[in-house]
C-alpha positions as CSV (number, residue, x, y, z in Angstrom):
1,X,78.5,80.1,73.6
2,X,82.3,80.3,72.4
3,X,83.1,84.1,72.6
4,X,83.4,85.9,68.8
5,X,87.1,85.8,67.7
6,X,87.6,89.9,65.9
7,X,89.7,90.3,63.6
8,X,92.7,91.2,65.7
9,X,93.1,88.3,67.6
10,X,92.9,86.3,64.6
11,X,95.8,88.1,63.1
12,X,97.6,87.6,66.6
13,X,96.7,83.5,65.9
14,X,98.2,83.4,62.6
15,X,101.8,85.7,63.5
16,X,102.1,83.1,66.5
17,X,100.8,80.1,64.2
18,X,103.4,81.4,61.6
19,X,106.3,82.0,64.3
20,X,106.4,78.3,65.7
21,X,108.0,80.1,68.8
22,X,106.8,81.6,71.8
23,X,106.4,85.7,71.2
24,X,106.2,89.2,73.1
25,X,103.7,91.8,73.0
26,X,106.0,94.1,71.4
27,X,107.0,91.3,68.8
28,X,103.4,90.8,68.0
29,X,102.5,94.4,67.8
30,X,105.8,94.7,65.3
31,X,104.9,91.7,63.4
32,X,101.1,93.3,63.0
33,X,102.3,96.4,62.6
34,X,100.9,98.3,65.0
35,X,101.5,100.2,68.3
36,X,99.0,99.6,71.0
37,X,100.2,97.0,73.1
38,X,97.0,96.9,75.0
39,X,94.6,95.7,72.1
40,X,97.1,92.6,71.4
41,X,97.0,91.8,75.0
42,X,92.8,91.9,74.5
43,X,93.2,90.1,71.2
44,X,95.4,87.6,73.6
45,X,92.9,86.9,76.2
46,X,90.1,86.8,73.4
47,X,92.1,84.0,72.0
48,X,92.9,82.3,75.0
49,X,88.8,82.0,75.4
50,X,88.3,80.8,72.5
51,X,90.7,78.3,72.7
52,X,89.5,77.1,75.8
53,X,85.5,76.8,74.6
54,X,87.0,74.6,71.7
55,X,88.1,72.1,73.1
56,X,90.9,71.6,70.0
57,X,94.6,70.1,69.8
58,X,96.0,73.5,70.5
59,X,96.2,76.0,73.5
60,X,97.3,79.3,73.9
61,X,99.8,79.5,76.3
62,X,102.2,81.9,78.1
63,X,105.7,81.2,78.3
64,X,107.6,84.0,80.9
65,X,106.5,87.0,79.1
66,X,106.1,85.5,75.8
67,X,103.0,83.8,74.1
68,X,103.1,80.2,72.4
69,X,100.4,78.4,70.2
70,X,101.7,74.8,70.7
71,X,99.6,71.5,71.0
72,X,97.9,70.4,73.9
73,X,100.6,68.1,76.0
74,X,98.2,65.2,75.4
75,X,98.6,64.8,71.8
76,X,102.5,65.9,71.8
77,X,103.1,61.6,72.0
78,X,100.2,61.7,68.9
79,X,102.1,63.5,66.1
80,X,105.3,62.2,67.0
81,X,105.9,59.6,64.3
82,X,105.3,62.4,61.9
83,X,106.5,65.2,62.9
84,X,110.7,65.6,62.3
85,X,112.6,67.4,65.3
86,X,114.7,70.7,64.3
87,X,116.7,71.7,67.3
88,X,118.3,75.2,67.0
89,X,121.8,75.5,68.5
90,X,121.0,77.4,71.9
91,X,118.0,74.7,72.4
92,X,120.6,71.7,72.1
93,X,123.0,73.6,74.4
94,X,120.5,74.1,76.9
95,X,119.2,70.4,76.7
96,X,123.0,69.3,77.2
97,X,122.9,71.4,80.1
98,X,119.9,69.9,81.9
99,X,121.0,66.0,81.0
100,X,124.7,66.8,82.5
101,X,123.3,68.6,85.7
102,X,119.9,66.6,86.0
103,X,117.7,66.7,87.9
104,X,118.2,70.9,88.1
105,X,115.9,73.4,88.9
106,X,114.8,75.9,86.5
107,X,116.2,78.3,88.3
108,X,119.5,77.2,88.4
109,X,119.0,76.8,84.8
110,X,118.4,80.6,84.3
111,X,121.0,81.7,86.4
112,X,123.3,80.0,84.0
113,X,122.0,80.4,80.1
114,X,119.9,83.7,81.1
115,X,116.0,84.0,80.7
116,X,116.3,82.3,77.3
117,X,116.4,78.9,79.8
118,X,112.4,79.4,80.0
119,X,111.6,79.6,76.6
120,X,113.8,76.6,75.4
121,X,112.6,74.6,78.6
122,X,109.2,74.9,76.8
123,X,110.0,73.9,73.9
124,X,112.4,71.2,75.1
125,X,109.3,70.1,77.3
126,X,106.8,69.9,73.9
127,X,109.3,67.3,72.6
128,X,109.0,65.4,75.0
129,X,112.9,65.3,75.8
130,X,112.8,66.9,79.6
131,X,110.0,66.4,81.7
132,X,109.3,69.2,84.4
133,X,108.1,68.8,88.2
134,X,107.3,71.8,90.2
135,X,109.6,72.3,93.3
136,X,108.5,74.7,95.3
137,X,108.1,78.3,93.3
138,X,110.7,76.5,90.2
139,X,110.7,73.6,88.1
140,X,112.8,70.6,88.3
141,X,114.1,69.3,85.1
142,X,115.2,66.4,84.1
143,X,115.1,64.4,80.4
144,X,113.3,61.5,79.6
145,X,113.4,58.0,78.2
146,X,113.1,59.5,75.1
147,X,116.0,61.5,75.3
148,X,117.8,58.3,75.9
149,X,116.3,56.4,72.9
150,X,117.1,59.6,70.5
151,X,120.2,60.1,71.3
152,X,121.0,56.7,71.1
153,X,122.1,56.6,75.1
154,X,121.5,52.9,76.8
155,X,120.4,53.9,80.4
156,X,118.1,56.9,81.6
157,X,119.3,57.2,84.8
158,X,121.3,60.5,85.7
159,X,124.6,59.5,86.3
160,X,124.9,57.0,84.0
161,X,124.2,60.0,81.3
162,X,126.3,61.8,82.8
163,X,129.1,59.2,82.7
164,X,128.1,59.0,78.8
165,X,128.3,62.4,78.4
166,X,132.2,62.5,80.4
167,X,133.3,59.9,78.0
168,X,132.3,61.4,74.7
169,X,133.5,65.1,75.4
170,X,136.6,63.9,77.2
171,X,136.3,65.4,80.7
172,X,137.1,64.0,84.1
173,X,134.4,63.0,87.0
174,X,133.2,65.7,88.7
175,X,134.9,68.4,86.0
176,X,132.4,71.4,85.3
177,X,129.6,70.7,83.2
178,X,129.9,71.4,79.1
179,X,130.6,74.9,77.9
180,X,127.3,75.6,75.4
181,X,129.5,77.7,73.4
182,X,131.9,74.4,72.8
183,X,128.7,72.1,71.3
184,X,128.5,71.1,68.0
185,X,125.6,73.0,66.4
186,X,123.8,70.7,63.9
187,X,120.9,69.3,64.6
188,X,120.1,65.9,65.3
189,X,118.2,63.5,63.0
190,X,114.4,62.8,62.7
191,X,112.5,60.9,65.5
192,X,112.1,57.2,64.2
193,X,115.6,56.7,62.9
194,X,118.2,54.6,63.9
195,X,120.1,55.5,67.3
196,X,123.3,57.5,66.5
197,X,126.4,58.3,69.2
198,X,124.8,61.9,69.1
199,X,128.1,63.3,67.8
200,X,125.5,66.6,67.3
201,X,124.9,66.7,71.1
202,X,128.7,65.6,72.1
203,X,131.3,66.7,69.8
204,X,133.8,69.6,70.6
205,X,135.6,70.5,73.9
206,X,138.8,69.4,76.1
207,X,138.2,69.0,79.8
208,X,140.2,72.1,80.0
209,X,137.9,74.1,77.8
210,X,134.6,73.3,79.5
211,X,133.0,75.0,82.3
212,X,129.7,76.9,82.7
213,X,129.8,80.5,84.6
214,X,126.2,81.2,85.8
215,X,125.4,84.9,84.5
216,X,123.9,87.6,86.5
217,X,120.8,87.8,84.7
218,X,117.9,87.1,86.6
219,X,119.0,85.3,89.7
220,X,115.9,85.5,91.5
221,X,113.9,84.0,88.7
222,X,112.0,80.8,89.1
C-alpha cells in the first residue's frame, strides 16, 4: 500500500510543481516558510515513495543538490507536439557549449560554466536536445537529432555542427569555442515550426572575442 502523503510533503510537491526548476532544501524551506531543513528532506523521501508506488508520468528526482519534479523520460517524446520550448539565456549558452565541444564530459562542462552545468544538463536532457552516457564517474554529452532539426542544422554529426557553428559566428577552425557571454539571449521558437538559421543560438561575437576560460569552481566534480 502507497505510503500516506502529510501535509508537508504535499506542500513541497506543489513549490517544486510551481517552480518548473530543480530546487534546494534551503529554497524549499524559504519558499514554505519554514526552518527545519530536516522535515523537507522527510517530506522529500515521503514524496519520492509515493511517486514511486504510483506509477504516474512524473518522478521526483534529484539533480546535484537540488530536487526536480519533471516527467518520466519516457513520455518526454509524448507531450512534445504540445508543449512550446522556453530556453533561458544561461540554458542556451550552455547547450551551445556542449554542440561546439561535443561529445564532452560533464565534467569538463562544470569546470567551464560552474555547477550551474548540472542543473541546465537536466533540463537540456528533458528536452530531448543532448542526450547523456555515463563515462566512467561523469557524463558524456552530446545533442541530438533533434537539436539538428530545431535549430534548423542539416547534419547531426559533430563536426559538421561544429563547422555550422564556425561559419555563423565567424570564427576560424580550431579557434576557442563561443564565449556564453557573447550569445544572443532570446529564445528560440516553439517545437513544430519551421526550421530557422538559429540566429538565437548564433548571433554575436568576432573570432577575436570568443573564447571560454574554465572557472575554478568545482574541478573535481563529475
Amino acid at each position: 500500500m502507497p505510503p500516506k502523503v502529510d501535509e508537508l510533503a504535499l506542500q513541497v510537491e506543489a513549490i517544486l510543481f510551481a517552480s518548473g526548476k530543480p530546487l534546494s532544501v534551503h529554497e524549499i524551506s524559504e519558499a514554505l516558510g519554514i526552518d527545519d531543513s530536516r522535515s523537507v528532506q522527510a517530506a522529500l523521501k515521503t514524496l519520492q515513495q509515493t511517486y514511486e508506488n504510483r506509477q504516474t508520468a512524473l518522478e521526483l528526482r534529484r539533480v546535484g543538490d537540488r530536487y526536480a519534479l519533471q516527467l518520466v523520460e519516457r513520455f518526454v517524446t509524448t507531450v512534445q507536439s504540445v508543449t512550446p520550448v522556453e530556453m533561458a539565456p544561461r540554458t542556451l549558452k550552455t547547450l551551445t557549449l556542449i554542440a561546439y565541444h561535443q561529445p564532452i564530459l560533464q565534467s569538463m562542462l562544470v569546470r567551464m560554466v560552474g555547477d550551474s552545468a548540472y542543473e541546465e544538463v537536466q533540463r537540456l536532457r528533458g528536452m530531448s536536445l543532448v542526450h547523456t552516457e555515463v563515462k566512467g564517474s561523469t557524463l558524456e554529452l552530446t545533442t541530438t537529432r533533434r537539436f539538428a532539426e530545431y535549430f534548423g542544422i542539416a547534419s547531426t554529426k559533430p563536426e559538421e555542427i561544429r563547422k555550422f557553428l564556425e561559419e555563423k559566428l565567424g570564427v576560424k577552425p580550431g579557434a576557442a569555442a563561443p564565449n556564453p557571454e557573447d550569445l544572443s539571449t532570446t529564445p528560440p521558437s516553439a517545437p513544430g515550426a519551421p526550421p530557422a538559421p538559429a540566429p538565437e543560438l548564433l548571433a554575436a561575437g568576432t573570432a577575436d572575442e570568443l573564447s571560454v576560460v574554465p572557472t575554478s569552481e568545482a574541478p573535481n566534480r563529475v
